[in-house]
N, C-alpha and C positions, 0 to 999 in steps of 0.2 A: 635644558630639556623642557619644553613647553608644556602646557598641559592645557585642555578643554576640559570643562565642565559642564555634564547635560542633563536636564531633566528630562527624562520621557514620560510620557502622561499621556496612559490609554492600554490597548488590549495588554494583558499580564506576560510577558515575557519578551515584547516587542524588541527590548533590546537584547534580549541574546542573540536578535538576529546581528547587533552591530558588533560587541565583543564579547570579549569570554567571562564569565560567573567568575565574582569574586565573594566578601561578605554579602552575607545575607541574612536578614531578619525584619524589622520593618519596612527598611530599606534593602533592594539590592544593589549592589552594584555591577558592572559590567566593564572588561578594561579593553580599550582598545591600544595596540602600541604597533608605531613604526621608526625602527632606528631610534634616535631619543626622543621622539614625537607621539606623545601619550592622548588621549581622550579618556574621561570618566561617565562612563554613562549610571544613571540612577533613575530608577524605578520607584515610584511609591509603595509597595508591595501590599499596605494593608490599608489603602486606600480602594473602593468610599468608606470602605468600614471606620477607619479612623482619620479625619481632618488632619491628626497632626504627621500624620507619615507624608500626607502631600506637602505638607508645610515644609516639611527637614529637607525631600529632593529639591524644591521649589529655592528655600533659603542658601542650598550650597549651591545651585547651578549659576554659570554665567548666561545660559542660551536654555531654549528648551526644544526637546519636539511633542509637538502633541498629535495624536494621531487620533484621527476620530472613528469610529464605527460606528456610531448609532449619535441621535441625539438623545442626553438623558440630564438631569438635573446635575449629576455627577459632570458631566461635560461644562453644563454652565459654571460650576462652584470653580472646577480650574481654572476656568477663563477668567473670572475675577479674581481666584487667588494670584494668578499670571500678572493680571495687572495692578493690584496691589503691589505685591513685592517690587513690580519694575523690570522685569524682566522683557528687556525691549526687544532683544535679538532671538529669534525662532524660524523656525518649520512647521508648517501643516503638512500631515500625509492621510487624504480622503481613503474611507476604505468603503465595501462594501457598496458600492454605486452613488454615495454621496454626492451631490455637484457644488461649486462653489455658493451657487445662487440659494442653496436651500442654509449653508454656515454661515456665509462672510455678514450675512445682516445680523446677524446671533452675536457675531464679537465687534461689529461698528462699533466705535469711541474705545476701543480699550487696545492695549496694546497686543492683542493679539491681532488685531484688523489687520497689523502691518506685517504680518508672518505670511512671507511667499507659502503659496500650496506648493507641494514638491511631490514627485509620484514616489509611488510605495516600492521603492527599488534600494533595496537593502547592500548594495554594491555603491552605486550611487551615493547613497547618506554615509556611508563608513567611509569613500573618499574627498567628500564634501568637509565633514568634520574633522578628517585629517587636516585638508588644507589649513582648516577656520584657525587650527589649535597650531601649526607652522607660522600663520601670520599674529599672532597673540605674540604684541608689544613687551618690550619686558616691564617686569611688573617687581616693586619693592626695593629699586635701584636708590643707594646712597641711605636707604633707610635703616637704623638701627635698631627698631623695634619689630614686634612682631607678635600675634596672636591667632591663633589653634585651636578650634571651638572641638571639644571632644565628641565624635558620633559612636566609637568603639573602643572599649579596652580589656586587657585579660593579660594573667602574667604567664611566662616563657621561659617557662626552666632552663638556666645558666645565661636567659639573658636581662631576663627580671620584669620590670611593668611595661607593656607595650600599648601606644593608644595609637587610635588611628583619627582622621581628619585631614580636612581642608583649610590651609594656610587663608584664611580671610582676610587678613591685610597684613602690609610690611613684609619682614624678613625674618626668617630666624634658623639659628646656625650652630652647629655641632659645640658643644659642651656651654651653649647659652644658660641660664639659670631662669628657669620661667615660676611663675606665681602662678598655683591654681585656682583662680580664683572662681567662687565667689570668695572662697578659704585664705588665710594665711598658709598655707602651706606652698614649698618651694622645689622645682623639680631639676633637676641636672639632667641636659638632655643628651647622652654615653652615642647615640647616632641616631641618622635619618633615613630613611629609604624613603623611594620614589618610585613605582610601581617596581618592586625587588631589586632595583639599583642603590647600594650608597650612595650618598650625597655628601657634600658634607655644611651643606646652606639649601632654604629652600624659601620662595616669595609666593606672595598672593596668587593664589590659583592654583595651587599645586593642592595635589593629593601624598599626604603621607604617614607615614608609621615614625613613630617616635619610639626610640627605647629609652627610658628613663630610670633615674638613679634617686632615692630622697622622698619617694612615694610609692607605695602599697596601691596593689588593684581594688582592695577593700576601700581605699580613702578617696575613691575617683568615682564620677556617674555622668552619665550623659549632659552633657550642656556647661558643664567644668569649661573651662576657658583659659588655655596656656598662653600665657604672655609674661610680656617683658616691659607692656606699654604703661608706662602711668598716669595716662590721660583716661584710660577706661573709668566708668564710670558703674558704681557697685550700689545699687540701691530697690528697696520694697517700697517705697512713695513717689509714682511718678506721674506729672501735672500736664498736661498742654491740650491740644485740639486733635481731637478723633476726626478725621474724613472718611463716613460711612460707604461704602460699595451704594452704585446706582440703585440693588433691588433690595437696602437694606427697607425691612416693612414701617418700623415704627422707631419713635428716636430711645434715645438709651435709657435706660430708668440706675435708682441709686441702688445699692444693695447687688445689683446683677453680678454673678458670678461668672467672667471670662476667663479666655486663656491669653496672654501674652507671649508670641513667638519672637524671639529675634535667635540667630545665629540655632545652636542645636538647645535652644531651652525654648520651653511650651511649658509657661507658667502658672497656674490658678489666681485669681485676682478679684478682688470684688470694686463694682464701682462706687468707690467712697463718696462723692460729687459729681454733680453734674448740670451742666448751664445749657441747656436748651432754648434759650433765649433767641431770637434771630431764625435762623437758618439750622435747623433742628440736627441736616445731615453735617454740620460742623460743629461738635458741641466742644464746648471746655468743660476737658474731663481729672479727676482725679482718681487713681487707682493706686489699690493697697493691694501689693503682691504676698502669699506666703512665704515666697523665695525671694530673696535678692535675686535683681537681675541684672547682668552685667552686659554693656554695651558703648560701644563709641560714642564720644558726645555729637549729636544731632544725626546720629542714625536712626532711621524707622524703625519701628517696631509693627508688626502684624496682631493686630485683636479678632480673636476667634469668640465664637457661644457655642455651645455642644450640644442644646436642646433646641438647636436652631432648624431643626427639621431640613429641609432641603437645601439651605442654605445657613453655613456656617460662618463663611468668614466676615465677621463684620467690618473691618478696616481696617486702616494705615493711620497711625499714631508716631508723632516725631515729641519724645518726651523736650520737653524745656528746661 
């Protein structure tokens, strides 16, 4: 059963025009299904209001649509959180008499530049995205491991702790034994659903619900991380080079209090060091998280500020 994963970024409900309301809360979601051919559409819901809602649809999608209605500072911050995270594959849909001549030079050098405009035809995109999610290669083949960054959880009378997420990488498979990490603690996964289908295995890109055996809904919080991998890497000191966004204003200072995004964790951090030396927008940085933070070795990480007025997201950091 394949699955697409979307971000949509822009007017508030854009995607109920592509599928039906699912969870909702910072996030919403949106599921589109045909035959076992699924789409995940995501919404930032409490976004501009909070940075980090754009971050969590932004970090689970594969593709995005951004739909523009007006130019506003909020347009800009997507566009650079867009291209931060890497997010190469998208849609543009102009609304309200927009032309291309007044956008395309607003997102020049970033990856959104290379996002076809596509018209605002809501038949159109729900079969477009079908196809994209039919041609998605298989993903987590031969692989043993696997990791399941927590976005939702809540317990289900008679059927116990239920979490929901996206399969981030690898594989992982009906009575697997996963580590919630950042914790020692260990979860037995009892089954899987796939947009209300059992399963009984599920790989990267997949949207699922786990019901689990060995963990309490009390011992679980958003950004929890199920796995199986033991190459993940579990740490609140992490060292390498920040590459600041084009319109970051001034270089970093010590002491600064950011947020660290990767996977569903948006972490508090202060900058313990910092080498400005050179090229100011690449510094060698040191950060002291309050959380561990758990991620693949040499995955990015997104650095946000929250007092950053019009512009929050500061960068892309590949810890060392």
């Amino acid at each position: 059963m394949p699955n697409l994963t979307v971000a949509v970024i822009g007017p508030a409900g854009y995607a109920g025009h592509l599928g039906k309301k699912g969870t909702a809360s910072d996030l919403t979601f949106y599921n589109q299904k045909r035959d076992r051919i699924t789409v995940t559409y995501i919404e930032p819901s409490r976004y501009p209001e909070r940075v980090s809602s754009l971050f969590f649809a932004v970090s689970m999608a594969e593709m995005a649509l951004l739909v523009v209605d007006e130019i506003t500072p909020a347009f800009g911050e997507s566009v650079l959180m867009l291209d931060a995270a890497g997010i190469g594959k998208g849609f543009m849909v102009l609304l309200n008499y927009l032309s291309p001549d007044q956008v395309m030079p607003l997102v020049k050098g970033t990856v959104v530049g290379n996002y076809p405009i596509v018209p605002d035809d809501h038949n159109q995109l729900r079969e477009t995205f079908l196809l994209l999610a039919e041609q998605q290669p298989a993903r987590g083949v031969g692989m043993q491991h696997g990791s399941v960054p927590v976005d939702h959880f809540f317990p289900v009378k008679g059927v116990g702790t239920v979490v929901l997420g996206g399969v981030a990488e690898g594989r992982i498979r009906v009575h697997d034994e996963l580590r919630v990490f950042p914790t020692s603690r260990v979860a037995h996964v009892r089954s899987i659903q796939k947009h209300d289908d059992d399963v009984t295995e599920a790989a990267a890109g997949d949207r699922v619900g786990l019901a689990l055996k060995g963990v309490e809904a009390d011992d679980l919080d958003r950004g929890h991380v199920l796995s199986n991998d033991p190459s993940l890497v579990v740490s609140s000191i992490l060292n390498g080079r920040v590459e600041l966004v084009r319109y970051w204003p001034g270089p970093l200072k010590e002491q600064m209090v950011v947020y660290l995004g990767h996977w569903m964790q948006f972490v508090p951090a202060k900058v313990a060091y910092v080498n400005n030396s050179g090229d100011w927008k690449k510094p060698e940085v040191t950060f002291r998280s309050e959380k561990d933070l758990v991620y693949p070795p040499g995955s990015a990480v997104l650095v946000h500020y929250l007092e950053g007025g019009k512009l929050r997201v500061v960068g892309r950091f590949v810890p060392r």
